[in-house]
C-alpha positions in Angstrom: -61.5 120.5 121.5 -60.0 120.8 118.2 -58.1 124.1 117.2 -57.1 126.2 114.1 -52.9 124.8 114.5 -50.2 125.1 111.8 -48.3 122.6 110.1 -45.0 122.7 109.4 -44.8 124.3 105.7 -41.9 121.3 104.2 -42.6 117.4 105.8 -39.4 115.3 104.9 -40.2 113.3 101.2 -40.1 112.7 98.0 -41.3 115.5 95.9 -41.8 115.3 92.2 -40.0 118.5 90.3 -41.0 117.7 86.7 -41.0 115.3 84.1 -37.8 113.2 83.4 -37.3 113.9 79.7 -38.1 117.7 79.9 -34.2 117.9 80.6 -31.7 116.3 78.4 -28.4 115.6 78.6 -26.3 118.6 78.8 -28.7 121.2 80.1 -29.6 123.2 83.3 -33.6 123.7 84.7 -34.2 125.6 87.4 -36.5 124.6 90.2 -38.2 125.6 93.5 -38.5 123.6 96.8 -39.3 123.9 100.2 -38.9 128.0 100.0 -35.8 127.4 98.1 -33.8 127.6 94.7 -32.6 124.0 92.9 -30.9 124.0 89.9 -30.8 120.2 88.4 -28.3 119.4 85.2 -28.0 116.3 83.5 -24.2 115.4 82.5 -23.2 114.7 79.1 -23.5 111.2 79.9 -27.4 111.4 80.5 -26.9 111.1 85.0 -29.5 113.6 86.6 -28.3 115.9 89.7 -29.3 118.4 91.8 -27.8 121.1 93.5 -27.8 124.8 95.5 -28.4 127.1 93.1 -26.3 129.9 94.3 -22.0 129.1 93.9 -20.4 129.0 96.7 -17.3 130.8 95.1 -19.1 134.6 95.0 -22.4 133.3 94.8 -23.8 133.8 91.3 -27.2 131.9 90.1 -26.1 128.7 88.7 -29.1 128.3 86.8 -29.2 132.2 85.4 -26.1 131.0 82.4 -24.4 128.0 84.0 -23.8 125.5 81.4 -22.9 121.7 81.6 -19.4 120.6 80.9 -18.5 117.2 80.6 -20.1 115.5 84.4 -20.2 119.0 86.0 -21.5 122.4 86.0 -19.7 125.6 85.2 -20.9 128.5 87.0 -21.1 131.8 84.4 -19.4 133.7 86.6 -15.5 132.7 87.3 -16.0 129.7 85.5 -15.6 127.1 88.8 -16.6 123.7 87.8 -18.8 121.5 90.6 -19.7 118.0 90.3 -22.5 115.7 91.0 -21.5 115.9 94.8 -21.1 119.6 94.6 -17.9 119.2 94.6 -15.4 122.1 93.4 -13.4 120.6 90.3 -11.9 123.4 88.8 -10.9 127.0 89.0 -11.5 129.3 86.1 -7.9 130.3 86.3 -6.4 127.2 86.4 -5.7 127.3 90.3 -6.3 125.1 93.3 -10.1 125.0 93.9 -10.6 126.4 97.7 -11.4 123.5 100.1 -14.3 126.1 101.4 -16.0 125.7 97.4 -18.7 123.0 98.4 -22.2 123.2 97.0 -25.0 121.8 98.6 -26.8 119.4 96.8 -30.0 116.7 97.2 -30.8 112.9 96.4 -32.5 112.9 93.2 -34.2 110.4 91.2 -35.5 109.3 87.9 -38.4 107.5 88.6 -41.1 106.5 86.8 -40.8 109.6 84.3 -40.6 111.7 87.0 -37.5 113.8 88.5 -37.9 112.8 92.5 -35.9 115.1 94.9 -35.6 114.0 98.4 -36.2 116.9 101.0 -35.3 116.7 105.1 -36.1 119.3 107.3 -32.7 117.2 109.2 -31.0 117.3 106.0 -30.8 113.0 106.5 -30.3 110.8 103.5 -33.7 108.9 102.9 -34.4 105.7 104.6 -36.9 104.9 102.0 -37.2 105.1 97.8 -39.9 105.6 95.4 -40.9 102.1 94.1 -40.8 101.6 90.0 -44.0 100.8 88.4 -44.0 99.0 85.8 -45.9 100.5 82.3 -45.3 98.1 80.0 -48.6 97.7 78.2 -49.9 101.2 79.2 -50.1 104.7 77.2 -48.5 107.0 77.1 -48.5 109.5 80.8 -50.8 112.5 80.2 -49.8 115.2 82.9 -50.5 119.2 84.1 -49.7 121.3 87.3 -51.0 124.2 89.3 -49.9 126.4 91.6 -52.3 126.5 94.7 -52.4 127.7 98.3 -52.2 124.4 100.0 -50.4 122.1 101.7 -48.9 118.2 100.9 -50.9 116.8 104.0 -54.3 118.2 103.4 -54.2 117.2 99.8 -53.1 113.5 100.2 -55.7 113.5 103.0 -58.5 113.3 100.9 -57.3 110.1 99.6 -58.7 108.6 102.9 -61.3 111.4 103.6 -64.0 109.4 102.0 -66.7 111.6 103.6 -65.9 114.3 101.1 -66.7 111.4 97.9 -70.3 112.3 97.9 -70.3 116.1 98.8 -68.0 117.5 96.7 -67.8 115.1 93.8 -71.0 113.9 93.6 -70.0 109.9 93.9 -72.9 107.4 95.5 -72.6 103.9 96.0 -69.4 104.6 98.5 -67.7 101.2 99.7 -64.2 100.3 101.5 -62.8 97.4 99.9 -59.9 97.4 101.9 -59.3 98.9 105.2 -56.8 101.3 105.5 -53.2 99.5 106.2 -49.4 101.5 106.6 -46.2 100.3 106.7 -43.4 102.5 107.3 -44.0 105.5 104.6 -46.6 103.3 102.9 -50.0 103.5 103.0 -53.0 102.1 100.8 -56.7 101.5 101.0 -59.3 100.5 98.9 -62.7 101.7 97.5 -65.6 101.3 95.2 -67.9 103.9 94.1 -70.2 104.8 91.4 -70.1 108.4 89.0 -71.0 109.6 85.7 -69.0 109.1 82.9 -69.5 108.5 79.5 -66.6 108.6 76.2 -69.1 108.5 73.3 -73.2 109.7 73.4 -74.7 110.7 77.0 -73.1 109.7 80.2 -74.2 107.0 82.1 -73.1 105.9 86.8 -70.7 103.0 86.2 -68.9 101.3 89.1 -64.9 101.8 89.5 -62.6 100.6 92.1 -59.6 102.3 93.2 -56.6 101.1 95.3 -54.4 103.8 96.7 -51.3 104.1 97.3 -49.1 106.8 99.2 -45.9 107.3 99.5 -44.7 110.0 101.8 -46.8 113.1 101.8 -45.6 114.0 98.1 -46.2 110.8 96.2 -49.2 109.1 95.5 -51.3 107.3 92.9 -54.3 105.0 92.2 -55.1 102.1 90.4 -58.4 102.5 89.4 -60.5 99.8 87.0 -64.3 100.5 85.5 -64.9 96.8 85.1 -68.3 97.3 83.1 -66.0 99.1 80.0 -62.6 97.1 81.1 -61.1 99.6 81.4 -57.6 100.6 84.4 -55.7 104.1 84.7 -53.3 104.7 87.3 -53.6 108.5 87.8 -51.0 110.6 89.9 -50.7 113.1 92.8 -48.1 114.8 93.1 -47.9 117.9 95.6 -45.0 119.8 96.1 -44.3 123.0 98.3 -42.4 125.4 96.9 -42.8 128.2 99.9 -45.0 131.5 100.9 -47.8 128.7 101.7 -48.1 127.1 98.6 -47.6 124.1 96.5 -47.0 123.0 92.9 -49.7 119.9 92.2 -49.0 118.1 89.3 -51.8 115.7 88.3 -50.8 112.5 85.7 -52.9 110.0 84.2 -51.9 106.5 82.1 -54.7 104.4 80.5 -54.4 100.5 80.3 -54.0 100.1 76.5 -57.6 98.6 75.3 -57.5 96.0 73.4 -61.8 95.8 73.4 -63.0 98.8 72.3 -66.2 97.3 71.8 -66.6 97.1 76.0 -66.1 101.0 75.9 -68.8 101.6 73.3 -70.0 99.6 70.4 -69.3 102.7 67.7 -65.4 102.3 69.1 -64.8 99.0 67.5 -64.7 100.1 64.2 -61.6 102.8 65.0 -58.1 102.0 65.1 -56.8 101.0 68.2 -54.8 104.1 68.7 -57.2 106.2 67.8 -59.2 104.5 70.6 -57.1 104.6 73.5 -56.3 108.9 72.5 -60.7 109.2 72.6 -60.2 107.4 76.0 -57.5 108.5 77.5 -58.1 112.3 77.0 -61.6 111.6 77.7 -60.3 110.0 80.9 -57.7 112.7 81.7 -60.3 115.7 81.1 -62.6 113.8 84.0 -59.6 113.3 86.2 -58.9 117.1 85.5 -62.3 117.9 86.6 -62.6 115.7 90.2 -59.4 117.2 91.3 -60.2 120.8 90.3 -63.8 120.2 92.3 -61.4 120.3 95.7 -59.3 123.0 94.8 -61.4 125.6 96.4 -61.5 123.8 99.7 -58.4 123.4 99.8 -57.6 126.9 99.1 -60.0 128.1 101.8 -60.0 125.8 104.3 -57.5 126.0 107.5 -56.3 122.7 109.6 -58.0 121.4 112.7 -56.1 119.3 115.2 -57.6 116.9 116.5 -60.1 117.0 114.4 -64.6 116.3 115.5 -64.3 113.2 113.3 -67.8 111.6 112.7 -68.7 108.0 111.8 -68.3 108.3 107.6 -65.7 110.5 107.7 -63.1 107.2 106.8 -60.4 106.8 108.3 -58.8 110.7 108.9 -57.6 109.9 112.1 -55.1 107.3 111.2 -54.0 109.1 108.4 -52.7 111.9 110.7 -51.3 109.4 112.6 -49.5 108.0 110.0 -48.2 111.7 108.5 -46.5 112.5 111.7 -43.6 110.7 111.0 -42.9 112.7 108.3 -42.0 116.1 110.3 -39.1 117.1 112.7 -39.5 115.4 116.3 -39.9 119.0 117.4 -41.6 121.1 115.1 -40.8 125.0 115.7 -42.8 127.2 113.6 -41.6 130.1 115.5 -39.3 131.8 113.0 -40.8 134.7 110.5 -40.2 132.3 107.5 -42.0 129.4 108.7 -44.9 131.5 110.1 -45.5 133.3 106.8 -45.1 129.3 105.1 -47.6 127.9 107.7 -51.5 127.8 107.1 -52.6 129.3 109.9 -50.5 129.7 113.1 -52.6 129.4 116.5 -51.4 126.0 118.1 -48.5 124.4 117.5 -48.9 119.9 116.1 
C-alpha cells in the first residue's frame, strides 16, 4: 500500500542559481542552495566561481563586503585573499597564509545563460554536464522565478505525469509520440496535445508537440512546435532547493524567430519582424506563465506517496521514480532535525 514517505530535501544535480550575465566581471552575488549560503564572483578576467560563503580565517560573510581582486576574492574582514579553488592566496598582513585557510567551493558552470552549480549530498565531482543548446536563430530568453513549498522531484514529475494534462490544464487531444526512454541522467519523452491559444483576436484549440528533456532533477526543458502557426519555443524548468522545504523555480522561454508572420495571423504580416516575434513571444511567455502557475497549488499542497496506486493514464510515473533514485545518497537518512524540518512529510523513509 502506498504511504505518506519523505524525500530527501537536496538530490545530487545541477541546479540553476541565476542568469549568467546578472554578474559581471569583478563582482560578488550571493546565493542559496541546498539549506546553504554560496557566494559566486567572477574574476577580472570574466571566469565564474563559487565558493563557502563564510572565510575560513574568522569566519566573516564573504558576500556581506568582499570584493574581487584580480582572480580572487578578498574577504572584508582581515583582508585574506582565496582563489577559484578556495585556496588561501594572501594574508592581509603580508604573512604566510595558514595551511588550515581552505574554503570550500562547488563545480560551477556557464551554460546556456544560465549559472549551473553542481550539488552532492557525497560531495563527488559530477559524472555528468549540462549539454549546450544551441540558439542561434532564436530570441532572446524571457525568464522569472518563485519561491514555492516544493520539491525538484515532484515538479519535474509532471513532465511525465500526463494524467494531470487534462485536469489541471484543461488540454484534450492527449497523445505519446514517443515512449518514455533514459539514459544515465537523461530522460525524454514525447507528446501531442491540443489547448487554447490565440496572439491576435479570440483564441482558438491548436495542436502542439512537445519533446522533453531532463536532465537531473534540476534541469529540464521542452521543445515545443504549434505546426498550424509555425511556430517552436524551447521553455525551461528550473527548480532549485534552497532549504526549510522549499525551492526557487525559475521558468524561461525562447521563441524560434518567425520569419512568416502571416502563419501566426494574417494582420501580423504587415509589422516589422521584431515587432512580431516581441507580440509572440510575450504572448507566448504570459501562457507559459499561466500553465505552470495552474500546478503551483498542488504542488504546494500535496504530500508524496511511495509507491504510488498508479492507474492506466496516469503515463509513465512509475519509471520516472525509477529513474530519480539515482539521484539520492545509496542510504538516504532523514533522521537528523535539519533534514526532517527540509523533508515534505516524514512518515516512511524511500
Amino acid at each position: 500500500m502506498g504511504k505518506i514517505a519523505a524525500l530527501h530535501p537536496y538530490p545530487d544535480s545541477w541546479y540553476i542559481l541565476g542568469l549568467s550575465d546578472a554578474i559581471k566581471p569583478g563582482t560578488v552575488m550571493n546565493k542559496n542552495l541546498a539549506g546553504q549560503e554560496i557566494v559566486l564572483f567572477r574574476t577580472v578576467s570574466g571566469k565564474l566561481h563559487a565558493i563557502d560563503a563564510y572565510c575560513p580565517h574568522l569566519g566573516a560573510h564573504l558576500g556581506h563586503g568582499g570584493t574581487v581582486e584580480g582572480e580572487d576574492i578578498k574577504c572584508p574582514f582581515h583582508g585574506f585573499c582565496f582563489n577559484g579553488s578556495g585556496e588561501c592566496t594572501k594574508t592581509g598582513y603580508g604573512t604566510k597564509p595558514p595551511p588550515t585557510a581552505k574554503a570550500k567551493t562547488w563545480q560551477v558552470r556557464d551554460k546556456n545563460g544560465f549559472i549551473a552549480i553542481y550539488h552532492s549530498n557525497e560531495h563527488k565531482a559530477p559524472d555528468w554536464e549540462i549539454p549546450d543548446v544551441d540558439s542561434t536563430g532564436w530570441n532572446s530568453l524571457m525568464t522569472t522565478s518563485f519561491e514555492i513549498n516544493s520539491h525538484p522531484q515532484e515538479t519535474t514529475e509532471n513532465s511525465v505525469d500526463t494524467g494531470h494534462f487534462g485536469e489541471v490544464h484543461g488540454y484534450t487531444g492527449i497523445e505519446t509520440l514517443k515512449k518514455i526512454e533514459t539514459e544515465g541522467s537523461y530522460l525524454t519523452t514525447k507528446y501531442a496535445m491540443h489547448r487554447a491559444a490565440g496572439f491576435v483576436g479570440k483564441a482558438e484549440k491548436v495542436r502542439a508537440e512537445f519533446e522533453v528533456h531532463v536532465f537531473g532533477l534540476g534541469y529540464s526543458y521542452v521543445e515545443a512546435k504549434v505546426p498550424k502557426h509555425g511556430l517552436e519555443y524551447r521553455t525551461f524548468v528550473f527548480p532549485t532547493p534552497i532549504g526549510n522545504g522549499k525551492i526557487k523555480l525559475t521558468l524561461g522561454l525562447r521563441l524560434k524567430k518567425i520569419e512568416r508572420a502571416y502563419k501566426v495571423n494574417p494582420l501580423m504580416a504587415v509589422l516589422p519582424k521584431p515587432l512580431v516575434n516581441y507580440i509572440v513571444g510575450k504572448a507566448s511567455f504570459n501562457i507559459y506563465l499561466h500553465d505552470v502557475k495552474q500546478d503551483f497549488h498542488i504542488w504546494e499542497n500535496k504530500t508524496f506517496i511511495a509507491p504510488p496506486a498508479l492507474a492506466k493514464g496516469d503515463g509513465p510515473i512509475g519509471s520516472y521514480r525509477t529513474w530519480a533514485k539515482q539521484f539520492y545518497p545509496a542510504k538516504t537518512n532523514i533522521s537528523s532535525k535539519k533534514a526532517a524540518q527540509d523533508s515534505l512529510v516524514s512518515k516512511t523513509e524511500v
